[in-house]
LUMPA-826025 format. One line per field, with one value per residue: residue in one letter; residue number from 1; x, y, z of N, C-alpha, C in turn. Coordinates in nm, 2 decimals, decimal comma. Atoms other than C-alpha are relative to their C-alpha. Example, Ala and Ser with C-alpha at 12.3 -4.5 7.8 and 13.67 -1.06 7.14 Angstrom:
<nodes>
r: c(a:s)
k: c(1:2)
nX: c(0,09:-0,09)
nY: c(-0,12:-0,11)
nZ: c(0,00:0,00)
caX: c(1,23:1,37)
caY: c(-0,45:-0,11)
caZ: c(0,78:0,71)
cX: c(0,09:-0,08)
cY: c(0,12:0,11)
cZ: c(0,00:0,08)
</nodes>
This chain:
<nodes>
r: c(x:x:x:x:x:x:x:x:x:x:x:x:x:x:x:x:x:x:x:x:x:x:x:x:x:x:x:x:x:x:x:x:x:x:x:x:x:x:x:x:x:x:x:x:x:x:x:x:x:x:x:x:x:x:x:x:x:x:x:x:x:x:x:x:x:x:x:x:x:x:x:x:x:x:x:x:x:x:x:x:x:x:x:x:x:x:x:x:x:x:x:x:x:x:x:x:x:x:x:x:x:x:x:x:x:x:x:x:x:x:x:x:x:x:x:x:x:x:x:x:x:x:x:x:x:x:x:x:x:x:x:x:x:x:x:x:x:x:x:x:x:x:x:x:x:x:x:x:x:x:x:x:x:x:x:x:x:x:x:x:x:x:x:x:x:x:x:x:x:x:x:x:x:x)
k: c(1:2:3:4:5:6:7:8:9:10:11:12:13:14:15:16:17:18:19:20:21:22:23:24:25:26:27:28:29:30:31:32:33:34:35:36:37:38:39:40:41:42:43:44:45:46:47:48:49:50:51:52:53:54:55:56:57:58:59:60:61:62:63:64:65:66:67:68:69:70:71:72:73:74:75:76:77:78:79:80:81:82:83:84:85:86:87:88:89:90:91:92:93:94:95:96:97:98:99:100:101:102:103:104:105:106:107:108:109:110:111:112:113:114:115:116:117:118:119:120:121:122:123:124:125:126:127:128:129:130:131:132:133:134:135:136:137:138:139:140:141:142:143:144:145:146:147:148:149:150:151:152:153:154:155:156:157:158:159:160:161:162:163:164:165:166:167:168:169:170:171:172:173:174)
nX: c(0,08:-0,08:0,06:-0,03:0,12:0,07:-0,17:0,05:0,15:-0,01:-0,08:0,05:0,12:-0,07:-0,07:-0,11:-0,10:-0,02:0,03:-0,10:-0,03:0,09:0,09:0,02:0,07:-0,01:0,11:-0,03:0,06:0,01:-0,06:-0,12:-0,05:-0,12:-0,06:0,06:-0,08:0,02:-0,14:-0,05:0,04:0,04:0,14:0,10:0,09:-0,02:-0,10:0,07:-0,08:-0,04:-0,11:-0,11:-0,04:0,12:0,06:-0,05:-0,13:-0,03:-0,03:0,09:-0,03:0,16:0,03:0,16:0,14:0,01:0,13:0,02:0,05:-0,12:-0,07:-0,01:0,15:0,00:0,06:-0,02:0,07:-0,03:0,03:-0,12:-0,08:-0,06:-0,02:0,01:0,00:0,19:-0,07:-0,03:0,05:-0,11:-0,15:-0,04:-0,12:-0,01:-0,10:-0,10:-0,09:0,06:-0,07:-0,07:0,04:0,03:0,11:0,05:0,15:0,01:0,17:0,02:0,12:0,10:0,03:0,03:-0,05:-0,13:0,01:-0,05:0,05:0,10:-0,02:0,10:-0,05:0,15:0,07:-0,02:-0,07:-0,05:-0,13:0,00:-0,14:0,01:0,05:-0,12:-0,07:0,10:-0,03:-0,01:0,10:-0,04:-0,01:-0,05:-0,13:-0,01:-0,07:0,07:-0,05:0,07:0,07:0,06:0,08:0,04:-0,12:-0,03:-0,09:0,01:0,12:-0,08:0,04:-0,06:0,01:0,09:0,03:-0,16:0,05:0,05:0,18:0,03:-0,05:0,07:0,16:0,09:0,15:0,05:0,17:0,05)
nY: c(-0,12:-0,12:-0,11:-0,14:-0,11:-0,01:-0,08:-0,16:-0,07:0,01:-0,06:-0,13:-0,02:-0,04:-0,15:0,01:0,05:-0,05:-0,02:0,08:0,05:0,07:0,10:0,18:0,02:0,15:0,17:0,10:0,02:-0,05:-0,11:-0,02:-0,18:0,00:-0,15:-0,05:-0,02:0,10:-0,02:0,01:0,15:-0,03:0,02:-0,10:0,10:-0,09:0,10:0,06:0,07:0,19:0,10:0,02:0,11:0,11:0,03:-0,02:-0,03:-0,07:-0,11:-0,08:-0,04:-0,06:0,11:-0,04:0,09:0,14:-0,05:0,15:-0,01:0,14:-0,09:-0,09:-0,02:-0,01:-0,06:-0,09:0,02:-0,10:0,04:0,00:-0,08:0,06:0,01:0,15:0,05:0,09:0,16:0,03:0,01:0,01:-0,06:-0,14:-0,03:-0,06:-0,12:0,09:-0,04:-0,11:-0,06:0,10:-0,03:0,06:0,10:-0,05:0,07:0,15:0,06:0,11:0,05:-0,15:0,00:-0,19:-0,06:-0,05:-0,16:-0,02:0,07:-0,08:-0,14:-0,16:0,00:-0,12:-0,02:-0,21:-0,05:0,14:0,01:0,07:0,01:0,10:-0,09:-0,03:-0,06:-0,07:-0,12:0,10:0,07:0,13:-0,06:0,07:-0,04:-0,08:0,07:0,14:0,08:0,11:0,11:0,03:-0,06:-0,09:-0,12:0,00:-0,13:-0,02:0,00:-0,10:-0,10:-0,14:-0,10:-0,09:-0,15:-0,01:0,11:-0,03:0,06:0,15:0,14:-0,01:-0,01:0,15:-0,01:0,15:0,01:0,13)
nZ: c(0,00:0,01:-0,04:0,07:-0,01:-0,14:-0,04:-0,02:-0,12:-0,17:0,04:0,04:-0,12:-0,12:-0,01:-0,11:0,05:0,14:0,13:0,09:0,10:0,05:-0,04:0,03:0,02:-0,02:0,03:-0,14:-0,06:-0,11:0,00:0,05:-0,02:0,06:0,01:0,08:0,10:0,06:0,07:0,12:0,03:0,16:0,04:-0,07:-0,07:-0,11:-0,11:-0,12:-0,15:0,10:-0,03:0,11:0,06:0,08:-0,06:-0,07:-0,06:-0,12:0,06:0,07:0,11:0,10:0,16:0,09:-0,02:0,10:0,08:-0,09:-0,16:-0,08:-0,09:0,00:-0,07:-0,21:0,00:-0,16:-0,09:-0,06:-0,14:-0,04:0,02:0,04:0,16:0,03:0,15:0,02:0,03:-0,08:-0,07:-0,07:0,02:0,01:0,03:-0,10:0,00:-0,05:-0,02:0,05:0,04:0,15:0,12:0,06:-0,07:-0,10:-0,06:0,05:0,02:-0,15:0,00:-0,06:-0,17:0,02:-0,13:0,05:0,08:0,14:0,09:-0,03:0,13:-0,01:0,17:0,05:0,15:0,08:0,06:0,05:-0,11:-0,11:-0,16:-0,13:-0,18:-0,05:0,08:0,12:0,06:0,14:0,08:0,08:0,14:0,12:0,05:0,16:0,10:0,04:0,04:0,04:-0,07:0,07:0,09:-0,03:-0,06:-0,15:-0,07:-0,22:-0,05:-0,10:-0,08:0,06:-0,01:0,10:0,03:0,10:0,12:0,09:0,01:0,10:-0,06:-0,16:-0,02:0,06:0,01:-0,07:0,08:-0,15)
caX: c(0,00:0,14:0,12:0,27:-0,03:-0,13:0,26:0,22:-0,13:0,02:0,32:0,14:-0,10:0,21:0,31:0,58:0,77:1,00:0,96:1,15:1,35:1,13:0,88:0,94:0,72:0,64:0,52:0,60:0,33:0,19:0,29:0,60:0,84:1,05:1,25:1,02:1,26:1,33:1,75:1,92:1,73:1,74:1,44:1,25:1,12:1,24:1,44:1,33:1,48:1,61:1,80:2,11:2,19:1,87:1,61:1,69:1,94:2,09:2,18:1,96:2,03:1,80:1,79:1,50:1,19:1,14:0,79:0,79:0,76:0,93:1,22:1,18:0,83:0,86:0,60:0,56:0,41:0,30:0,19:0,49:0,69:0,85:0,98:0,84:0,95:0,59:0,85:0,99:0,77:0,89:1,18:1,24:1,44:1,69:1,97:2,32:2,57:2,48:2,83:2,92:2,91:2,82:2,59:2,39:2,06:2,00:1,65:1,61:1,37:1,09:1,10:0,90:1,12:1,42:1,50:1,70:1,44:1,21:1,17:0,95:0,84:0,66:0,44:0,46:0,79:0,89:1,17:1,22:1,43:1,51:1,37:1,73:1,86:1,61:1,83:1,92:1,77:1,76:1,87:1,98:2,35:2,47:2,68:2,44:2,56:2,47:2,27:2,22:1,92:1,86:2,08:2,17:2,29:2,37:2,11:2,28:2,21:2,26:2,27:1,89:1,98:2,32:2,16:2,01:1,62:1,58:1,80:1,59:1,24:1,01:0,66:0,49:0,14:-0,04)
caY: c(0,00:0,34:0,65:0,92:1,11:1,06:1,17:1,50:1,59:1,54:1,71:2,04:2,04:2,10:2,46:2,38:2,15:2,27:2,27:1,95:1,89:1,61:1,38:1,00:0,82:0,51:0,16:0,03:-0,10:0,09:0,15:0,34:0,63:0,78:1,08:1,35:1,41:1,17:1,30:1,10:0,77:0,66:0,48:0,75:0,48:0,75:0,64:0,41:0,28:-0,03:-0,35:-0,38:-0,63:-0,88:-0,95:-0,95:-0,77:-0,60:-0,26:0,02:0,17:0,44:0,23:0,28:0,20:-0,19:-0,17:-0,57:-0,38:-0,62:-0,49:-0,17:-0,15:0,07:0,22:0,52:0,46:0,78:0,59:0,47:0,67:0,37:0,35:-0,06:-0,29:-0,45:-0,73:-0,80:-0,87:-0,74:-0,55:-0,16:0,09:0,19:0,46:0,25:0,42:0,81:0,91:0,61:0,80:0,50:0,26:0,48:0,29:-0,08:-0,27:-0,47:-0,63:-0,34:-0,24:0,13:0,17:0,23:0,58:0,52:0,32:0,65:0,95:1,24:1,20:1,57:1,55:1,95:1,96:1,56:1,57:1,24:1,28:1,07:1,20:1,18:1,40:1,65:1,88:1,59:1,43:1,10:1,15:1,00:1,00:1,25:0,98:0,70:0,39:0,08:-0,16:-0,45:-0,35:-0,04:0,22:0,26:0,54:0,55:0,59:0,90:1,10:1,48:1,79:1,92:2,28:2,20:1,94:1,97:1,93:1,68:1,46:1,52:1,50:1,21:1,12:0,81:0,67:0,43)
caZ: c(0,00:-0,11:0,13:-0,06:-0,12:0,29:0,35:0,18:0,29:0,65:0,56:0,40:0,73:0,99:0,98:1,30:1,06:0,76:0,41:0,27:-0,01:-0,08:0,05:0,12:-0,07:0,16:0,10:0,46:0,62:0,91:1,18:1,07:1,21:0,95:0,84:0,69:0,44:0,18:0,14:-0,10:-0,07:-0,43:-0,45:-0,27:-0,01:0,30:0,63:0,89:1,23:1,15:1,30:1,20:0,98:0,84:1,10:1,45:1,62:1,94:1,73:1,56:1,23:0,99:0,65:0,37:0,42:0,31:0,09:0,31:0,67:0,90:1,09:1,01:1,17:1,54:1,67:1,99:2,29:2,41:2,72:2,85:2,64:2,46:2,08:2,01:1,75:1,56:1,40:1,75:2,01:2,34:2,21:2,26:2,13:2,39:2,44:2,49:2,42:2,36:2,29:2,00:1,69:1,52:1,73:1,97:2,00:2,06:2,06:2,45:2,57:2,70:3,09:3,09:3,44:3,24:3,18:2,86:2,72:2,79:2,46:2,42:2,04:1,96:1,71:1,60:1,55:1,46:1,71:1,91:2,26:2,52:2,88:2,98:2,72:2,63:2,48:2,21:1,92:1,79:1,40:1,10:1,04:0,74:0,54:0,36:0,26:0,03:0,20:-0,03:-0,27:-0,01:0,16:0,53:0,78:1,16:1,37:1,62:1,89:1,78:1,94:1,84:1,80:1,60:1,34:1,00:1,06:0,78:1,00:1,32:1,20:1,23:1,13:1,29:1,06:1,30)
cX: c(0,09:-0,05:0,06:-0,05:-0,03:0,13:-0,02:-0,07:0,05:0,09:-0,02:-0,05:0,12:0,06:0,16:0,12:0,07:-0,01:0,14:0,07:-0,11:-0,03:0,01:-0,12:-0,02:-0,10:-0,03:-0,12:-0,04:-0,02:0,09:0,02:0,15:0,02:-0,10:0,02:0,05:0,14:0,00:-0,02:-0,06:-0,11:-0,13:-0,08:0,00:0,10:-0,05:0,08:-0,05:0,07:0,08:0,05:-0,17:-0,03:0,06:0,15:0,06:-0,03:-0,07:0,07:-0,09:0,06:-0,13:-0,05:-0,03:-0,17:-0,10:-0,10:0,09:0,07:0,03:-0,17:0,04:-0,18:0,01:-0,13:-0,04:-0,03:0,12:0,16:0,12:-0,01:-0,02:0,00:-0,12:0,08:0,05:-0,09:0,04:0,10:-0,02:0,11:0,08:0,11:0,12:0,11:-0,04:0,15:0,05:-0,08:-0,11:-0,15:-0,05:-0,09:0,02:-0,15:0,08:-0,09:-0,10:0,02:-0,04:0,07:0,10:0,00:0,05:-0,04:-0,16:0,01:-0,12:-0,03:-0,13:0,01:0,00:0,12:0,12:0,12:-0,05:0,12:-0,01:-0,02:0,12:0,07:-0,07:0,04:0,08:-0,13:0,03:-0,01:0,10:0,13:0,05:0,07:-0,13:0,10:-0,06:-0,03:-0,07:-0,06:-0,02:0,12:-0,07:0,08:0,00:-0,06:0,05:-0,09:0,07:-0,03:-0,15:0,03:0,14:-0,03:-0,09:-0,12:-0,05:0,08:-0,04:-0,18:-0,08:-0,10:-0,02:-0,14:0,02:-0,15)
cY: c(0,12:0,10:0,09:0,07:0,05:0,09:0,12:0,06:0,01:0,08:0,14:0,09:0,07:0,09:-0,02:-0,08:0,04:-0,05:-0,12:0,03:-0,11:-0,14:-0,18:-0,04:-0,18:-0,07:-0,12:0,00:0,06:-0,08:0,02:0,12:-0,03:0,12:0,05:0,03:-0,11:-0,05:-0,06:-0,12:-0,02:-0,05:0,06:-0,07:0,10:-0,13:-0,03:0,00:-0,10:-0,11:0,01:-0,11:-0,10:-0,05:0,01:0,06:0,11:0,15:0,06:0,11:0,09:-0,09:0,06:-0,10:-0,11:0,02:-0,15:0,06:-0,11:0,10:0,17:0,08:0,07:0,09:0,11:-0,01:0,09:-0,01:0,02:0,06:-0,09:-0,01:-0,16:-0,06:-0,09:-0,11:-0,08:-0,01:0,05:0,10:0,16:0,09:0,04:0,07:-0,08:0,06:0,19:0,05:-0,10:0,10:-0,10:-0,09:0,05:-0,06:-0,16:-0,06:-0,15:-0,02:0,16:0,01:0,20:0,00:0,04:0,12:-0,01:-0,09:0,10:0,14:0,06:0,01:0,13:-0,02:0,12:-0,01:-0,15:-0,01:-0,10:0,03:-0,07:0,11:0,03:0,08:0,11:0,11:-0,09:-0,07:-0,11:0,07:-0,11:0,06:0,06:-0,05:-0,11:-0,08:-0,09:-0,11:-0,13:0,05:0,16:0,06:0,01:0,14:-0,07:0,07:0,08:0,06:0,16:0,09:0,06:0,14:0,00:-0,11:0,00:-0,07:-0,06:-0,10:-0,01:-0,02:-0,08:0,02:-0,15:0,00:-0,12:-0,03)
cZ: c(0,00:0,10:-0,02:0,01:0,15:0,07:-0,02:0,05:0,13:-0,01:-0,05:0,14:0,13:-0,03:0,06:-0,12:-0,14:-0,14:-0,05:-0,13:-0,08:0,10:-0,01:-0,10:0,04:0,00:0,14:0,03:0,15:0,12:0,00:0,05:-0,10:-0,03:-0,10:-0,12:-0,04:0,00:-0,08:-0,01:-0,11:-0,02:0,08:0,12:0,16:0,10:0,10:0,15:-0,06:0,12:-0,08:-0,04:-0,06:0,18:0,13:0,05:0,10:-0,04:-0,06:-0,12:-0,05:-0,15:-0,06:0,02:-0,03:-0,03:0,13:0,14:0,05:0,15:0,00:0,02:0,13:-0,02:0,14:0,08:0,09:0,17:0,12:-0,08:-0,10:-0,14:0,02:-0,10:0,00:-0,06:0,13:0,13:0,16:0,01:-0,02:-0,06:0,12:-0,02:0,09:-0,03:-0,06:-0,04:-0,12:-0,13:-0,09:0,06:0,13:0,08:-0,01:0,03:0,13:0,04:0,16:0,15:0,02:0,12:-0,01:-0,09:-0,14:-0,12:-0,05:-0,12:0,02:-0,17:-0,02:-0,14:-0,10:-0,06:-0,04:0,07:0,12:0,13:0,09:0,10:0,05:-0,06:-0,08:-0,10:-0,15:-0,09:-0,09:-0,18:-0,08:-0,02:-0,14:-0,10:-0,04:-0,07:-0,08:0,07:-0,11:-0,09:0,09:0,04:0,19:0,10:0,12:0,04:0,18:0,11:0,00:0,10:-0,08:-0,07:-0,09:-0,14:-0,08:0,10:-0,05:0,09:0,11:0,00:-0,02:-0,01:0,02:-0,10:0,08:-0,09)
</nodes>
């Protein structure tokens, strides 16, 4: 199922958020959080939160969108405040190392009592933050790479007020 069309419309509607380059155009099965901005994902599919590597795995990555769904399914819990993988049962994102350039986040198994399994995902202005870090924001790393058929980035913790806005801004469809 394509939501391109549902993408922009949502995307026109939010004043707070800026003016892309250009619009994912995703096929992932809901529900999905991904970068508003499409950058330089060649097959326009946008960027997810990912496992790293094929199906399971400790580590979190942004990757393009798979059209499949799968591991690059999370969803937000504005309850307990938890990012949850829909391919993993169980499994959270969580905040493991916040200073590794490379491998910031890793997917453990869910406990809402854990602060660094705990984010703030506003809707207004597509900025996810951990409760422990509110002056950061989870973001897509500025190098992509070849991923098999798709492409791949690191999945960081940035400085919000120092980091392109395309690499800070998510949109969740539920």
């Amino acid at each position: 199922m394509r939501y391109s069309g549902f993408v922009s419309a949502f995307l026109s509607c939010l004043v707070v958020i800026p003016a892309f380059a250009e619009a994912p155009k995703i096929q992932t099965p809901v529900p999905v959080i991904f970068l508003a901005d499409n950058l330089d994902e060649a097959d326009q599919l946008g960027w997810c939160i990912d496992t790293l590597g094929r199906g399971f795995a400790e580590n979190l990555q942004a990757h393009s969108c798979k059209p499949q769904g799968g591991d690059v399914q999370f969803s937000y819990n504005a309850e307990t405040k938890q990012i949850t993988s829909v391919e993993f049962a169980g499994k959270c994102m969580e905040l493991i190392a916040p200073d590794d350039p490379k491998i910031a986040f890793g997917l453990r198994d869910c406990a809402a009592s854990l602060p660094m399994q705990q984010f703030l995902f506003d809707q207004g202005t597509g900025r996810i933050t951990p409760t422990s870090s509110p002056e950061s924001c989870v973001a897509a790393g500025e190098a992509s790479r070849q991923a098999g058929p798709f492409m791949s980035r690191d999945l960081v913790l940035s400085p919000c007020d120092d980091t392109s806005p395309e690499l800070i801004t998510w949109l969740e469809l539920k």
